[in-house]
N, C-alpha and C positions, 0 to 999 in steps of 0.2 A: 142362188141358194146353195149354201156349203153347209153339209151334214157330218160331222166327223165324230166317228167313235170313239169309246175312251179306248187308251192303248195303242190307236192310229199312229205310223209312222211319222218324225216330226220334219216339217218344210220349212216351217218359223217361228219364233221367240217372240210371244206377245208378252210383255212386261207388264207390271199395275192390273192386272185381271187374273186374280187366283195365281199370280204369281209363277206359273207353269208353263214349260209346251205344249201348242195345241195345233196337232196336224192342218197342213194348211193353210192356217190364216196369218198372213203375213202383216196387217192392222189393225187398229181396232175400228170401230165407227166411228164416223167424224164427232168430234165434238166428246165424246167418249171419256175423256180422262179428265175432264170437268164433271162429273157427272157421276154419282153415286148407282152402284149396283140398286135395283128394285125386285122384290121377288114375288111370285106370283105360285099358290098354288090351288090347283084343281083338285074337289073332291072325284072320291071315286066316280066313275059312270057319266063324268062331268064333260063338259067342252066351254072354251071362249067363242063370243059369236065370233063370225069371220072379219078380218081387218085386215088394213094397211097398217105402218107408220108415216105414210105420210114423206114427207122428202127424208128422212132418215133410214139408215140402216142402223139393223139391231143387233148385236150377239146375246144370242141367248142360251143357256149353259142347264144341263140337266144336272138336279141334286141330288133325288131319292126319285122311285118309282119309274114307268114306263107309259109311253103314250106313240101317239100317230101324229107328224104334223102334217097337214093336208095344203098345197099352195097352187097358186094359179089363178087365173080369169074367171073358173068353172069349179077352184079346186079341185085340176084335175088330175095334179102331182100326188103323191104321197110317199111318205118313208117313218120308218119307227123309230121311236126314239126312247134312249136309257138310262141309267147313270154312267155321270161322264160324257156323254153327247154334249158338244156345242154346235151348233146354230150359228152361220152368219145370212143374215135375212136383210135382199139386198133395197131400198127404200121403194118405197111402192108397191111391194109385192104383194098382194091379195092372197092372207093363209088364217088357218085356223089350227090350235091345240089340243089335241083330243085325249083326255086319260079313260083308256080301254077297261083299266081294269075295276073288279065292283068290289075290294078291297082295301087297297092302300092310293093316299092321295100321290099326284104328282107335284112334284115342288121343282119351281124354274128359276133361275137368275135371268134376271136382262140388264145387258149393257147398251147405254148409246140412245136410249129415248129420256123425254124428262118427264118429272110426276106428271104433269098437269094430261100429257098428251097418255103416257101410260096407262093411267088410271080409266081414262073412258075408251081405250081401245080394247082393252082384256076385261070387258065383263064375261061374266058367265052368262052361256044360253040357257035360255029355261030347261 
């Protein structure tokens, strides 16, 4: 799991994703540049239940607003996250997206998964 802030010094040149440097990540996820950005947001107060993707790795890219991602067996990682955060989420990994705040929604890009698998991994928890 690669958490990088916005403004983080740059390591490498990801091309076709937002077009920018993004500290750190030196590729994108397999399969990736086939594959249409998907974006997901969480109202206030909100979370996705917890998931994988499965044999893929994800990039996922903060838009607007702030949250927690929580990762691990137990989700027993955590780190916050803001705009400008990217996410490299490596396949398999057991996490969850939490937006803290009871205001503004979080809004995410995700690179690297496709609809079908996307779409039932990020519901919302009750």
């Amino acid at each position: 799991m690669r958490i990088l802030e916005d403004g983080a010094p740059d390591a490498g040149l990801v091309r076709g994703f937002f077009e920018q440097r993004l500290a750190a990540i030196t590729h994108l996820p397999d399969g990736a540049s086939e594959r249409q950005p998907l974006s997901l947001t969480i109202p206030p107060a909100r979370r996705t239940v917890a998931h994988d993707h499965g044999l893929r790795e994800t990039l996922v890219h903060v838009l607007s607003g702030s949250g927690k991602l929580l990762w691990g067996r137990q989700l027993e990682h955590a780190a916050r996250i803001g705009p400008g955060a990217s996410v490299l989420i490596a396949a398999g990994v057991f996490h969850q997206e939490i937006n803290e705040s009871t205001d503004d929604e979080l809004e995410l890009w995700f690179l690297g998964d496709d609809a079908p698998s996307w779409a039932g991994a990020h519901q919302l928890a009750p």
